[in-house]
C-alpha positions in Angstrom: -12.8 17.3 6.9 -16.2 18.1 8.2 -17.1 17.9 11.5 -18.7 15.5 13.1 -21.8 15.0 14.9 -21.4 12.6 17.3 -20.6 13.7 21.0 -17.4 14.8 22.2 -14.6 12.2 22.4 -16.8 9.4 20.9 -15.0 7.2 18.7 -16.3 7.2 15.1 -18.1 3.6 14.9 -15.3 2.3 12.7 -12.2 2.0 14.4 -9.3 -0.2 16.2 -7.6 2.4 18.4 -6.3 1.0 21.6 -7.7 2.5 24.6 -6.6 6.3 25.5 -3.1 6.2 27.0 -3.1 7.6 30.4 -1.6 8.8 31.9 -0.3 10.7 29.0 0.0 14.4 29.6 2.5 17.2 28.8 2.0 16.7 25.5 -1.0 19.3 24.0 1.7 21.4 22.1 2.8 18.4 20.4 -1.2 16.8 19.7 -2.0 20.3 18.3 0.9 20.6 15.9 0.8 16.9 14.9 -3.2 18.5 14.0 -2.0 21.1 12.3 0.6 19.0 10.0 -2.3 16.9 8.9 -4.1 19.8 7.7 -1.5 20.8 5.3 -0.1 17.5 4.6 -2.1 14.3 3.7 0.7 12.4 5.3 3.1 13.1 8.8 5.6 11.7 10.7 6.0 11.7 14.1 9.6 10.5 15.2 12.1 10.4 18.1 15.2 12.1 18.7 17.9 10.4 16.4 20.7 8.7 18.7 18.3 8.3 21.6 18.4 4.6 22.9 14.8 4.4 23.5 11.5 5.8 22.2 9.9 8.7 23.6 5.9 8.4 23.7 5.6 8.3 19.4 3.0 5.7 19.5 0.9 6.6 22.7 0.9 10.5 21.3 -0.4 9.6 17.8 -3.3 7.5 19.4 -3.5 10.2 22.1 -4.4 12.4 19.2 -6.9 10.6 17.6 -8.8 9.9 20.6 -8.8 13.7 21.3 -9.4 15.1 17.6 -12.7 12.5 17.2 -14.7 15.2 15.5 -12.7 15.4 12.5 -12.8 11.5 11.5 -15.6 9.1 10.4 -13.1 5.9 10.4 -9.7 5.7 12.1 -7.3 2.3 11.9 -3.9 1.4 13.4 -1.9 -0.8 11.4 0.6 -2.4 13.9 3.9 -2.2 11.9 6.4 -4.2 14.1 3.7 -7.2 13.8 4.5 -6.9 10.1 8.1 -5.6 8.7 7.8 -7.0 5.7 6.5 -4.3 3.3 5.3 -6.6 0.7 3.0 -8.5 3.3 1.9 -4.9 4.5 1.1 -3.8 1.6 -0.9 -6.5 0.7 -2.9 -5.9 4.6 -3.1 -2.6 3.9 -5.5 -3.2 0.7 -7.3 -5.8 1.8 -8.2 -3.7 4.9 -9.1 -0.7 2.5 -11.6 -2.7 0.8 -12.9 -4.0 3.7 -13.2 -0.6 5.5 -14.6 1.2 2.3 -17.2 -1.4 2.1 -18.5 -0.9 5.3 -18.2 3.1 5.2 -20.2 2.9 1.9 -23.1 0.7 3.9 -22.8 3.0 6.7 -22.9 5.6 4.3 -26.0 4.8 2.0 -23.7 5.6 -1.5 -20.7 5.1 -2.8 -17.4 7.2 -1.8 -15.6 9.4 -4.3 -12.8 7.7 -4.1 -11.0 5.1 -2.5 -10.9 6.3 1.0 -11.8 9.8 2.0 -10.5 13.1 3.7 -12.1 12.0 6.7 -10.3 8.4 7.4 -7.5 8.5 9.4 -4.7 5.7 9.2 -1.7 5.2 11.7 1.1 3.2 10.6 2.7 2.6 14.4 6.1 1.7 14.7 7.6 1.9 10.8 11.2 0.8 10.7 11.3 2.1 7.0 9.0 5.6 6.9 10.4 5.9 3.5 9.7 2.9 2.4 6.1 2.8 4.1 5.3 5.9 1.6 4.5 4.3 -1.1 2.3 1.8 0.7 -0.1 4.3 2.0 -3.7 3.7 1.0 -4.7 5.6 -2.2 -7.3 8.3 -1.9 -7.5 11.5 0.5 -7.2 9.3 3.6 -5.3 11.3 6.2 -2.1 9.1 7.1 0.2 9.1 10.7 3.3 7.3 10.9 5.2 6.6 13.8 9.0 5.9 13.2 12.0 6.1 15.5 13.8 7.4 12.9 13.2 10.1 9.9 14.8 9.0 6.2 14.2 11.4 4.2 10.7 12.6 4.9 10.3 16.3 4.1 10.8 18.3 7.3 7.9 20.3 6.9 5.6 17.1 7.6 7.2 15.9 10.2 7.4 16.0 14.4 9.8 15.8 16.4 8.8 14.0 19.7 12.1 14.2 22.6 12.1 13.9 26.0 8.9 15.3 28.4 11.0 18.6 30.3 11.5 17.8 33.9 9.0 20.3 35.1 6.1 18.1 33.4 7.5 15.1 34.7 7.6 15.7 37.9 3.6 17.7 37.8 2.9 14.0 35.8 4.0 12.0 38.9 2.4 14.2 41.5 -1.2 14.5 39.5 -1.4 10.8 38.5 0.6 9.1 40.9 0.1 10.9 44.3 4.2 11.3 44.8 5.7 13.9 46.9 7.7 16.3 45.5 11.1 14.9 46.5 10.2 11.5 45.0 8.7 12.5 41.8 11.6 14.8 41.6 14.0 11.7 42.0 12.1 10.0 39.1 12.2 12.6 36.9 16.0 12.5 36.9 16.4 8.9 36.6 14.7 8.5 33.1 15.3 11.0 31.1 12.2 12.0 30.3 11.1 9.2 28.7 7.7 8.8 29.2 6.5 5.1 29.7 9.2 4.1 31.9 8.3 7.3 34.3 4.8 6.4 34.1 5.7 2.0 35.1 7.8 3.4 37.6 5.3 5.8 39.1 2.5 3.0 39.1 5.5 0.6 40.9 5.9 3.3 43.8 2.7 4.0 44.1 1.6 0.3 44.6 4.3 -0.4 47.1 5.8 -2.6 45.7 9.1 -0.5 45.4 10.3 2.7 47.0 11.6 5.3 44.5 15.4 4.5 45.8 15.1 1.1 44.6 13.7 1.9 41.4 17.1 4.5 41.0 19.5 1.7 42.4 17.9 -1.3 39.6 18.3 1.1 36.9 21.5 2.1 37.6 22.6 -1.2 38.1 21.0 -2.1 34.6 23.0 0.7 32.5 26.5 -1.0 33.4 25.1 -4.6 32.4 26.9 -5.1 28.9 25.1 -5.7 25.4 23.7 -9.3 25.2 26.5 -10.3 22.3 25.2 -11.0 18.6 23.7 -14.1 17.5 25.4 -16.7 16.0 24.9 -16.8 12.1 23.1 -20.4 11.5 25.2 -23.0 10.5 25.5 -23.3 6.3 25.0 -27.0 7.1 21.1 -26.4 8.5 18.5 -26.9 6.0 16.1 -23.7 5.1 13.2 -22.8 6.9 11.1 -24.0 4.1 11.1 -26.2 1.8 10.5 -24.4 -1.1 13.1 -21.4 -2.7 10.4 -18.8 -3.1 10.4 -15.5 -2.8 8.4 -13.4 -0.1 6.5 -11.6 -3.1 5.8 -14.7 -4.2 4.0 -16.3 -1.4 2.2 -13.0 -0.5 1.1 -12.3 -3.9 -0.4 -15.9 -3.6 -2.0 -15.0 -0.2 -3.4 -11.7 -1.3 -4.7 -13.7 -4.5 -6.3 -16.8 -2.3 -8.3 -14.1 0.0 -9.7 -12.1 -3.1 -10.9 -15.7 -4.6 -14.2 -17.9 -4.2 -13.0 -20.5 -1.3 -12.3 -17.1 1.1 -15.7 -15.9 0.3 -17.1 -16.6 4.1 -16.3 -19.7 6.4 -18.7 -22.1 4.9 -16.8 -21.9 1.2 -13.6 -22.3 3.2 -14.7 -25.2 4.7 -15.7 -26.6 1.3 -12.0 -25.8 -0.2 -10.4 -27.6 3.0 -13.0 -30.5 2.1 -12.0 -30.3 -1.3 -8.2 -30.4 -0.9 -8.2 -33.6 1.6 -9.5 -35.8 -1.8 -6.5 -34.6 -3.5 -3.5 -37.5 -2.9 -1.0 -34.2 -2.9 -2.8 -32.4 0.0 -3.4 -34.4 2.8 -2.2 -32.6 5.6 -3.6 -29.7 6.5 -3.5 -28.0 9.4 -6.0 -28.5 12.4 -7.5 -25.1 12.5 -8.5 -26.1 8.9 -11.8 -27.0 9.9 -11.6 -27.4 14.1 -11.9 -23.7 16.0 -11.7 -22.3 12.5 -14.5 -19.3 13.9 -11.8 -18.3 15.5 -9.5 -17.0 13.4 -10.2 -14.4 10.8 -9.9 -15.6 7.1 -6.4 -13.9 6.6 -5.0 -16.2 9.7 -6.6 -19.2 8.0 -5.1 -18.6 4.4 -1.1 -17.9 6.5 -1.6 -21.2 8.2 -2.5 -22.8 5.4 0.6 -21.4 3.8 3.0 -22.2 6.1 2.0 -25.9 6.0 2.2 -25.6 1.9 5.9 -24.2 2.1 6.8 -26.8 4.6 6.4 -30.0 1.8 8.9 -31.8 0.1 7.2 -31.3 -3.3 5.3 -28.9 -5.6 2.2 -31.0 -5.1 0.3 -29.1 -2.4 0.3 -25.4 -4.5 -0.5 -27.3 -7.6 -3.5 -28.7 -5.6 -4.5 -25.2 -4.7 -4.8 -24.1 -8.0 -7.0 -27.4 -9.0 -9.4 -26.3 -5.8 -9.7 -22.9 -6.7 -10.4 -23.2 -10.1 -12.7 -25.7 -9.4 -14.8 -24.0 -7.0 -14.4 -20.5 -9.5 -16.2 -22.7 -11.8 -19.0 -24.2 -9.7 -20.0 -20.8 -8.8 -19.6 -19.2 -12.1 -17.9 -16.1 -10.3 -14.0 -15.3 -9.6 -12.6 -17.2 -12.9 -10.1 -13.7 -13.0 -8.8 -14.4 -9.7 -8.9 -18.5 -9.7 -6.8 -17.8 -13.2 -3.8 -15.3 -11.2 -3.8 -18.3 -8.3 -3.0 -20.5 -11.3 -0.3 -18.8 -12.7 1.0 -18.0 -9.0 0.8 -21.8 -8.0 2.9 -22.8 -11.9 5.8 -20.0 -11.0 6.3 -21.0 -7.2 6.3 -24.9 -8.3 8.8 -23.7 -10.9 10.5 -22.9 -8.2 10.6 -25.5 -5.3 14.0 -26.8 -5.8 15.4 -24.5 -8.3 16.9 -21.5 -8.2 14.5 -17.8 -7.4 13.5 -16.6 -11.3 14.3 -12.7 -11.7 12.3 -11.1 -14.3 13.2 -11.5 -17.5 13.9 -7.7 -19.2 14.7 -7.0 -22.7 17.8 -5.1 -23.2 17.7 -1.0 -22.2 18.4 -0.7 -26.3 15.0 -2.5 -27.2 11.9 -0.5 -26.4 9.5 -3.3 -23.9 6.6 -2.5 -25.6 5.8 0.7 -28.4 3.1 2.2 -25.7 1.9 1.8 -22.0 -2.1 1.7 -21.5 -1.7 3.2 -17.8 -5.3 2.8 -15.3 -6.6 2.6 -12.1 -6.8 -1.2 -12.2 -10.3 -1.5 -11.0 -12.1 -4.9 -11.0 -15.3 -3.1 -11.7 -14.0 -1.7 -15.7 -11.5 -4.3 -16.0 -13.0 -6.3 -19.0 -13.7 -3.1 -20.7 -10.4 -1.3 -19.9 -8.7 -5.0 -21.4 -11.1 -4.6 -25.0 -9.9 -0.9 -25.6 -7.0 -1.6 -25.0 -6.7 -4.6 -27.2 -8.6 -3.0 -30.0 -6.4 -0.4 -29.9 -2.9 -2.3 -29.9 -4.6 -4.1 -32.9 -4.8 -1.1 -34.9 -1.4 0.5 -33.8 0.3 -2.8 -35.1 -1.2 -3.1 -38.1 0.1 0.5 -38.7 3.2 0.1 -37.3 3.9 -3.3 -39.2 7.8 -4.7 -38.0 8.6 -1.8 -36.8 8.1 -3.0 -33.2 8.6 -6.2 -31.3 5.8 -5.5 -28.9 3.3 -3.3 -29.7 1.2 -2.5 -26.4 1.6 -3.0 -22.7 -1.3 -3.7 -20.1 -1.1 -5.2 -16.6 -3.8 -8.1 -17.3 -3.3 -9.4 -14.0 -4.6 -7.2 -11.5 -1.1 -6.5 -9.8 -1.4 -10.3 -8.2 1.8 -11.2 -9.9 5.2 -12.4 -8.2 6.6 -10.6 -10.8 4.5 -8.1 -12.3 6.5 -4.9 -10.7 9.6 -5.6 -12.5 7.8 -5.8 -16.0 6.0 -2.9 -15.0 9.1 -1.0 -14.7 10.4 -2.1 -17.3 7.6 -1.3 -19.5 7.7 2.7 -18.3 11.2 3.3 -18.8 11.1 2.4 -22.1 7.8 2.8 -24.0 7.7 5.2 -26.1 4.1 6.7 -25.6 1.6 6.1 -22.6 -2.3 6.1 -23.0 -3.6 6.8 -19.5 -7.2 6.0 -19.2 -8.1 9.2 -17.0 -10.7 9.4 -14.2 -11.0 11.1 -10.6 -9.4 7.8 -8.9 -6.4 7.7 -11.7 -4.7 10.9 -9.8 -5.0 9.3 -6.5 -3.1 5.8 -7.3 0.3 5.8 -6.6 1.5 3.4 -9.3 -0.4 6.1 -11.9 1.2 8.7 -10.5 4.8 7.2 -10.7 4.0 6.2 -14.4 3.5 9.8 -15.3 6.2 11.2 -13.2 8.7 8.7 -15.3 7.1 9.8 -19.3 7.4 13.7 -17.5 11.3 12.9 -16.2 11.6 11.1 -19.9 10.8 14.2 -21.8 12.7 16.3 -19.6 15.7 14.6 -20.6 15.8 16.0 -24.3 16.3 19.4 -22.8 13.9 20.7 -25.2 12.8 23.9 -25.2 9.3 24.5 -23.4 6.3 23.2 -25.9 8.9 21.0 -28.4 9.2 18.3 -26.5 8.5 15.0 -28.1 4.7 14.0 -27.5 4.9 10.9 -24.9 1.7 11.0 -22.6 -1.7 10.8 -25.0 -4.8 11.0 -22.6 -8.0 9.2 -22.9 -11.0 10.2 -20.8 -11.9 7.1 -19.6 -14.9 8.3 -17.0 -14.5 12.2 -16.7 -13.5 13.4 -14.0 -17.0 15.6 -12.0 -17.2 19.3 -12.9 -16.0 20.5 -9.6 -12.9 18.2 -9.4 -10.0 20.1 -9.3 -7.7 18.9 -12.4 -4.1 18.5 -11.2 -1.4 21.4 -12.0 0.8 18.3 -13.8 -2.2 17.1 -16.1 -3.0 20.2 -18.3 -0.1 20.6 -20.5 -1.2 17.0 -21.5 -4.8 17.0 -21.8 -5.1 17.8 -25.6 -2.7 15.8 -27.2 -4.8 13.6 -28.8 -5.4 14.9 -32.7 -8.4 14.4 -34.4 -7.7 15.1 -37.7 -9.6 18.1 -37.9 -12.9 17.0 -36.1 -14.3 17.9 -32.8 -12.6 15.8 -30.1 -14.6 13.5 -28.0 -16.1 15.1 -25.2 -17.9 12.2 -23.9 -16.5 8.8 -21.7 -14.6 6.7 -23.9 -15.9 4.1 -21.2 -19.3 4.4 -22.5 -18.4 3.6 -26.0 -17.4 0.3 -25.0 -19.6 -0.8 -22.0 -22.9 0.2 -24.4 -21.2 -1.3 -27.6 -21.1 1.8 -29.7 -19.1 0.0 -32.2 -18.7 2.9 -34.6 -18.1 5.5 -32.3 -15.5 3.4 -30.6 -13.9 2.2 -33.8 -13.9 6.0 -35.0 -12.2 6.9 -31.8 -9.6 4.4 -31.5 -8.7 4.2 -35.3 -7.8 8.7 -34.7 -6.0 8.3 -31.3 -4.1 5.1 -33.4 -3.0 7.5 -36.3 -1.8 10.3 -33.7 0.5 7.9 -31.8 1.8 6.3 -35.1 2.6 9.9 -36.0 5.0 9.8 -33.0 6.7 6.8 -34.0 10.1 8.7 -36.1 10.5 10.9 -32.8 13.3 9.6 -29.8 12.5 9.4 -26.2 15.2 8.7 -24.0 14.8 5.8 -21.6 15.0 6.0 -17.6 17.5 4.2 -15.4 15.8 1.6 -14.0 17.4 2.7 -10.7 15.2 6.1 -11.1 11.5 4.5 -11.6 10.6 4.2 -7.6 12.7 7.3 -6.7 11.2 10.1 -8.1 8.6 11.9 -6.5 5.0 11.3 -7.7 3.0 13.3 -9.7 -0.6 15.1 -9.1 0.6 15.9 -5.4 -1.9 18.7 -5.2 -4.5 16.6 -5.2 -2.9 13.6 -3.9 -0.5 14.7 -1.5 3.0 13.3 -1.0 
């Protein structure tokens, strides 16, 4: 992280911190260790005391840091996770911010980034009830990430901070600096809350207004420790309808959300207003709700699309989704951009209306026994190569099946839709555990994405399951150099056992982008490529390779973490 040039303590130009807590003092030893964490570790946790009935200052020290360490950040952004438990809905926030904030950076920036965020971002994750579950959320890229948690999991201890109590020395110099209290009374103070910052601090600011002495403030809170627990809720009766109408599941409806936001209709306000247009002719969608076209300036596009939502979950029938569909594709169409995305809302809308009064669909998985699929094209899933990365991939399964005649059900696997699916993790998962060879389509952003990185983790775990001695193992992971990587990237310690697996029968091996051959329609070039890396994984076909539990996909640690971190 370079540093920056603008003056001290001014706020890069992209941001959303809250204002500077203050007063927040007594803790620069923490602030300069939480520093020194992020140097070594792309990713730290800053957490309370475990046991400890309230929080200690988590929150107002990570933001305390980033207003102090400005210098070392071009873009810092909160993400506010009590205003969002769900993880699913998070996630989806969290990349749709990303591409918002990289799209600006880049303007700001006069070129294109190197990847998906940079060294110099900074992200806070406040309040995470899950820090473990968060993890694999983060934003892909070098993007220094702070979580605030009241608790731990099972974050490496190395990476994280322990934030307890303020010592009663700083508390009571804290109330006599910033709140003018005498000795005796900040003294008093300090013993009362121990050493939790904010209440010290609302208690100061209360005594120093007048409108309470400091042995009132003692007396209330003593009185409030012996007021019992307020006792549990009721569970709701069985007899009570659900919430919503429809038996959907949360990944389904926010799958649907992220899909809606990326399409046409969510382009800019006057293309929403369009859609809302459109929907009130269809019979099925008549009521909308009234920010769909009054005081809709004043919500941002993401609030439009929940609103919208929530009054589509609330109907009797499957019409409304099924509308949405109709009025996305429609307006895909008219502009002759989006079809991609206006086809995933499609086959959204179709599941969820499956759904409505049915029964929640679980994936359907073919037996551990039967291999999903013969081989696993693994890429970064970028829009921008997507048609091409679909045409390799299909010229090759063409050729491996035609090889490989009925020797497989399924020949090749590729995630055609984007990740927008309800259920496209499961049949992901699925897929990895059991193909029996993976073709990553390699460049500088494949080491950075998490779901890459837990593909080859899982073929790595796979062939370490043989016991094999070192070099026999069966050949599972067959590299393609889709865009290659720039000469002074730093190839990751896990990738070069596996970066010359690909035969070619005696001839050179390609030493170009395989990318190239397809965008600029070097059919014979291609065809000569794809028909060699076809006859080495054919070659693999008579070898085993042991399946994973399907249990063990999401728990194993990631690969490339020297040069993606965590």
């Amino acid at each position: 992280m370079s540093p920056s040039r603008r003056p001290p303590r001014e706020l890069p130009r992209i941001n959303n911190l809250p204002p500077l807590p203050a007063p927040f003092v007594g803790r620069d030893e923490e602030i300069a260790d939480a520093h020194r964490l992020l140097m070594d570790h792309r990713a730290v946790l800053v957490h309370d005391p475990e046991g400890r009935p309230h929080g200690y200052g988590t929150s107002q020290l990570a933001f305390s840091y980033a207003h102090l360490f400005t210098q070392h950040y071009e873009l810092m952004w909160v993400f506010d996770c009590a205003r969002e438990p769900d993880p699913v809905r998070l996630a989806a926030r969290v990349a749709e911010e990303t591409e918002r904030l990289r799209e600006r950076f880049e303007r700001d920036l006069g070129r294109p980034l190197d990847g998906p965020t940079a060294a110099d971002w900074l992200y806070i994750f406040d309040n995470a009830a899950d820090p473990d579950g968060l993890r694999e959320h983060f934003p892909e890229g070098n993007a220094r990430v702070l979580v605030t948690s009241r608790g731990t999991g099972a974050w490496q201890q190395n990476a994280r901070l322990l934030v307890g109590p303020l010592p009663g020395a700083d508390v009571v110099r804290l109330l006599m600096e910033n709140m003018g209290l005498d000795n005796r009374q900040a003294a008093r103070l300090a013993d009362t809350f121990d050493g939790h910052p904010r209440q010290i601090v609302r208690a100061g600011e209360a005594v120093l207004s007048g409108k309470v002495t400091v042995e009132q403030v003692v007396t209330v809170t003593e009185i409030a420790r012996m007021v019992p627990p307020p006792p549990a809720r009721p569970e709701p009766s069985p007899s009570l309808p659900p919430p919503r109408r429809a038996d959907v599941l949360d990944t389904g409806r926010t799958s649907l959300r992220s899909c809606l936001l990326r399409a046409t209709v969510c382009e800019n306000t006057g293309s929403y207003l369009r859609w809302m247009e459109a929907l009130r002719s269809r019979p099925t969608a008549t009521v909308l709700p009234k920010t769909a076209s009054v005081g809709v300036e004043l919500l941002s596009m993401a609030e439009r699309v929940d609103l919208l939502l929530d009054t589509v979950f609330e109907q009797e029938d499957p019409g409304f989704v099924r509308a949405l569909a109709d009025t996305v594709s429609e307006a895909a169409d008219a502009a002759g951009t989006g079809r991609q995305m206006a086809s995933s809302v499609r086959r959204l809308a179709e599941e969820l209306a499956d759904l409505w009064h049915g029964t929640p669909r679980t994936a359907s998985v073919e037996p551990a026994e039967t291999p999903s699929c013969f081989f696993f094209t693994s890429w970064h899933n970028r829009e921008v190569d997507f048609d091409e990365a679909l045409r390799f991939h299909n010229l090759l399964e063409k050729r491996v099946t035609a090889k490989l005649g009925g020797r497989v059900t399924k020949s090749g696997f590729f995630d055609k839709l984007m990740q927008h699916g309800a259920t496209w993790e499961p049949k992901m998962i699925e897929a990895i555990r059991t193909t029996r060879l993976m073709v990553p389509l390699i460049t500088e952003g494949y080491f950075q994405r998490d779901w890459c990185r837990r593909e080859w983790a899982v073929m790595v775990r796979r062939m370490a399951k043989l016991n094999a001695a070192p070099g026999q193992e069966p050949i599972a992971i067959m590299p393609v150099f889709w865009i290659r990587p720039l000469s002074d990237w730093q190839m990751p310690a896990d990738f070069a056992p596996y970066q010359y697996w690909v035969h070619s029968g005696g001839r050179p091996a390609y030493e170009g982008d395989v990318f190239d051959l397809v965008a600029d329609d070097k059919e014979r070039e291609l065809n000569s490529y794809v028909s060699t890396l076809a006859q080495s994984m054919v070659a693999q076909a008579g070898t085993h390779l042991p399946h994973l539990d399907r249990e063990l996909v999401k728990k194993l640690p990631l690969a490339f973490r020297d040069v993606a971190g965590p």
